[in-house]
C-alpha positions as CSV (number, residue, x, y, z in Angstrom):
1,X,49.4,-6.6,-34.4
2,X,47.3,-5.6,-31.6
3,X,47.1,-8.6,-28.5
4,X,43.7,-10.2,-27.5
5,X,45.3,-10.9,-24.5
6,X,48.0,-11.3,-21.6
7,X,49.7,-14.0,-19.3
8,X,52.1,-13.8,-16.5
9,X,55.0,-16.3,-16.7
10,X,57.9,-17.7,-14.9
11,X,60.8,-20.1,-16.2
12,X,60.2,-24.1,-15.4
13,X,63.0,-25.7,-14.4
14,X,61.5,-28.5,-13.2
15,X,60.1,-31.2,-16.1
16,X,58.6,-34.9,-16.5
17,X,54.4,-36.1,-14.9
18,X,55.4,-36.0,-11.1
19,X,56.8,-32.3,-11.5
20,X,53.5,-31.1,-13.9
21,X,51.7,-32.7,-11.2
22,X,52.6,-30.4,-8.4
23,X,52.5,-27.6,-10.6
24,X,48.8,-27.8,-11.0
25,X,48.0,-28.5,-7.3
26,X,50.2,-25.1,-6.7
27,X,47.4,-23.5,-9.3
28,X,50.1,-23.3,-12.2
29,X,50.2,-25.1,-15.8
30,X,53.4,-26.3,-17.6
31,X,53.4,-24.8,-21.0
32,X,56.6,-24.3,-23.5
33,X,56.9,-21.2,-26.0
34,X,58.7,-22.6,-29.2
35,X,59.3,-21.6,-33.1
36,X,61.1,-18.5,-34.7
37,X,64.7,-20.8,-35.2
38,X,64.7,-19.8,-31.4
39,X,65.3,-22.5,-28.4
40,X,62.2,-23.8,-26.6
41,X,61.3,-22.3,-23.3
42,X,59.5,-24.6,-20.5
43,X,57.2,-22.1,-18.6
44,X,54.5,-22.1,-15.9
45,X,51.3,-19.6,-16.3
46,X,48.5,-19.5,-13.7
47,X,45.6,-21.6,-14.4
48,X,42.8,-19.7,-13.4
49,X,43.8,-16.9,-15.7
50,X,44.8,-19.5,-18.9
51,X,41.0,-21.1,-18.1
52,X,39.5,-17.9,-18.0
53,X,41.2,-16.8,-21.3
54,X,39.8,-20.3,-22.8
55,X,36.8,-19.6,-22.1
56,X,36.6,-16.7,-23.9
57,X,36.8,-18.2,-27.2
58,X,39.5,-18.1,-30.2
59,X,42.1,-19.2,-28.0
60,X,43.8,-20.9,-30.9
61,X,43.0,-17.8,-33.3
62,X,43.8,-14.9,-31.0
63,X,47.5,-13.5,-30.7
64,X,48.7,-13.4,-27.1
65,X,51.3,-11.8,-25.2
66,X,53.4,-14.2,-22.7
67,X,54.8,-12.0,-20.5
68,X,58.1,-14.3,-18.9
69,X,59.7,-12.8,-16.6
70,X,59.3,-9.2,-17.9
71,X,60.5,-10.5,-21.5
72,X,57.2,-10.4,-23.6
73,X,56.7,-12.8,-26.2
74,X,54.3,-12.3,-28.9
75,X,52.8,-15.6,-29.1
76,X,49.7,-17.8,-30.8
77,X,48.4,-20.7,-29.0
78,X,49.2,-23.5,-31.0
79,X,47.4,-26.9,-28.6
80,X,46.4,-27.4,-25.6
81,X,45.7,-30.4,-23.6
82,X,42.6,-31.2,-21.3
83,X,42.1,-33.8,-18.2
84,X,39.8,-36.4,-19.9
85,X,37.4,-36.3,-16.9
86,X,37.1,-33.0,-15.5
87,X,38.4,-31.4,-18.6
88,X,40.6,-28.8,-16.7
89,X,43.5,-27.7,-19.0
90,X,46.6,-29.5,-18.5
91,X,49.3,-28.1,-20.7
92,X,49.7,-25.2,-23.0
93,X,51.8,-25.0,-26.3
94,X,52.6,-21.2,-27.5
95,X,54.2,-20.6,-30.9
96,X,56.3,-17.4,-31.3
97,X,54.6,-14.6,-33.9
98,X,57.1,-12.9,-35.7
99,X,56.1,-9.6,-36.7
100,X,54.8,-10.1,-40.8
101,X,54.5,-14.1,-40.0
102,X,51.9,-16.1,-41.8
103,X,50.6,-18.9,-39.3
104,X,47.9,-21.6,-40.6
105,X,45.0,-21.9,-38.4
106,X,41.4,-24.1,-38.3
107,X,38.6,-20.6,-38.8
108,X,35.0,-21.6,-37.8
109,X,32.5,-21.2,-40.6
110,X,29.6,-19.1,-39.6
111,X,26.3,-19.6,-41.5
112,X,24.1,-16.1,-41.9
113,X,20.5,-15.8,-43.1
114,X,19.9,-19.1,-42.3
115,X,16.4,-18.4,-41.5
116,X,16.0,-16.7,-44.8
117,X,17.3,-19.4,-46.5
118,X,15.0,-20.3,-49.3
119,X,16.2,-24.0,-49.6
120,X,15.5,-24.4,-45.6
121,X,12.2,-22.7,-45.5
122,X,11.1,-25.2,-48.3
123,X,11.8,-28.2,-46.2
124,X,15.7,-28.7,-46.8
125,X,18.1,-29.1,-44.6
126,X,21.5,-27.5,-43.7
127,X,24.2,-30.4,-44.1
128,X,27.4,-28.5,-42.4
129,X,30.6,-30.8,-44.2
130,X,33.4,-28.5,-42.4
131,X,32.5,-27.1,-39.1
132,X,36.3,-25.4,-39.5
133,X,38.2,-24.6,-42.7
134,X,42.7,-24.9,-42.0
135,X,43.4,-21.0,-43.2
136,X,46.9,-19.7,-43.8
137,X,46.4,-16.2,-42.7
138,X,48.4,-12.9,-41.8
139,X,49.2,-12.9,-37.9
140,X,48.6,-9.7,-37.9
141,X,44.9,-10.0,-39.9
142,X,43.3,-13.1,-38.5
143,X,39.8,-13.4,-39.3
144,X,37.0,-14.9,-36.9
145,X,35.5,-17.2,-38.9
146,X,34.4,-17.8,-42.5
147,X,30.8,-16.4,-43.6
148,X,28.5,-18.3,-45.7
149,X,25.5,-16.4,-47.2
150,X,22.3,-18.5,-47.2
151,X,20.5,-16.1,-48.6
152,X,20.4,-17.3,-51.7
153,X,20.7,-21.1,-51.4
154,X,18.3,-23.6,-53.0
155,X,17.1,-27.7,-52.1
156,X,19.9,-29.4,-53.5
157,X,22.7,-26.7,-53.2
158,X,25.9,-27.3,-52.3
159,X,28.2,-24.5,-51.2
160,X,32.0,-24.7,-52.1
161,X,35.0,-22.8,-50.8
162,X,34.9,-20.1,-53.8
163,X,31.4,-19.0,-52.2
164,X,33.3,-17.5,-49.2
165,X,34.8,-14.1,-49.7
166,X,37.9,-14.6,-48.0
167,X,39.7,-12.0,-46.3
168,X,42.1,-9.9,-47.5
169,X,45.9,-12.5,-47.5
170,X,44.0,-15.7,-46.6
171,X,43.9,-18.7,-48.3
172,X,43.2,-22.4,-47.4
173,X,45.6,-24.6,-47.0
174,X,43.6,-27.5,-49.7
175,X,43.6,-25.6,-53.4
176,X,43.4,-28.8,-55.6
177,X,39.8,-28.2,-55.4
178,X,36.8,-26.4,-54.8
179,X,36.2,-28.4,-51.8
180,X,32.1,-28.7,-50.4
181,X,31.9,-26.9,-46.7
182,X,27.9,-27.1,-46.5
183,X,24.9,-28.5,-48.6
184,X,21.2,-27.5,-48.6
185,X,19.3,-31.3,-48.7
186,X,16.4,-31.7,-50.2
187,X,13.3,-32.2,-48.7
188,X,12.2,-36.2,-48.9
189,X,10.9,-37.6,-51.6
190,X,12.3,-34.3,-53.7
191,X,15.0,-35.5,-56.3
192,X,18.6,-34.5,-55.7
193,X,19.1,-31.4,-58.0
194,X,23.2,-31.7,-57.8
195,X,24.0,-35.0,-59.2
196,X,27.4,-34.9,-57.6
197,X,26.6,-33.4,-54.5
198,X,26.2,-36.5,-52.4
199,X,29.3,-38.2,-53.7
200,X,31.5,-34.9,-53.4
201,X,29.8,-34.7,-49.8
202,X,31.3,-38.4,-49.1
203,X,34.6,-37.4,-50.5
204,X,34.9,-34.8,-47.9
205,X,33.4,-36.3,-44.9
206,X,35.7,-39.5,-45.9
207,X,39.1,-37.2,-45.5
């Protein structure tokens, strides 16, 4: 399973607020690599390059490579923590990728043809349900989102799991049902043309 990307690591010996605290004005973040049945290990990573690697997008998606020491770990991002004022990240959790591993993940759901969308262009309106759908995926095949294909989609539809063609080994994590992810609403004054879309869209929205 190819890497998305690479961080430089050292060992952290030193633990507890005051310690974290003089990390981050040294331009370092605490972060721990954990999982496999192996011990935890406290590390420090450099925060510009951590930011940086944020801000590209599917940090908790991608598979990484923590480079400790000149001991590479396959990792995945598993949480991070932000400052709640100047939103700088604070901490880092890494979970070790074994190689044929299934992880579960939250995938984006992207929307396409959505200005080609029948339902829209007669007044409706896109009601997204699940911005992110929880995945169990292959580590080594992790998609980048979930399509939806408006193409198709009328006033009053409402668009279930089973309309996604999932990728090859995924599956989501809820399969008691054929949960709602998006509806098309009417337009005012139009009658609902799913009886049970509203109530299935409270059900979700209620979870």
């Amino acid at each position: 399973m190819a890497a998305s990307y690479e961080l430089k690591a050292s060992a952290r010996d030193r633990v507890g607020k005051g310690a974290a605290r003089t990390l981050r004005r040294e331009g370092l973040l605490p972060a721990v690599i954990y999982g496999d049945k192996k011990p935890a290990l406290p590390i420090t990573i450099s925060m510009k390059e951590t930011t940086l690697t944020l801000q590209k997008g599917g940090f908790l998606t991608h598979i990484g490579i923590v480079d400790l020491d000149g001991e590479k770990h396959q990792v995945i991002a598993k949480d991070f923590q932000l400052h709640p004022v100047r939103d700088t990240v604070l901490h880092v959790d890494f979970l070790r990728v074994a190689k044929g591993a299934t992880l579960t993940v939250d995938l984006p759901v992207h929307f396409l043809n959505e200005e080609e969308c029948p339902g829209i262009k007669k007044g409706g309106v896109l009601n997204i349900v699940r911005h992110t759908v929880e995945m169990t995926v292959p580590a080594d095949n992790i998609p980048e989102a979930l399509e939806i294909d408006l193409l198709k989609a009328q006033p009053g539809d409402s668009l279930h799991i089973s309309a996604v063609k999932l990728p090859e080994g995924c599956h989501p994590t809820i399969t008691d049902r054929d949960f709602t992810i998006a509806t098309i609403a009417a337009p005012a004054g139009v009658q609902e043309t799913d009886d049970e879309a509203p109530e299935e869209v409270a059900e979700e929205t209620s979870e």
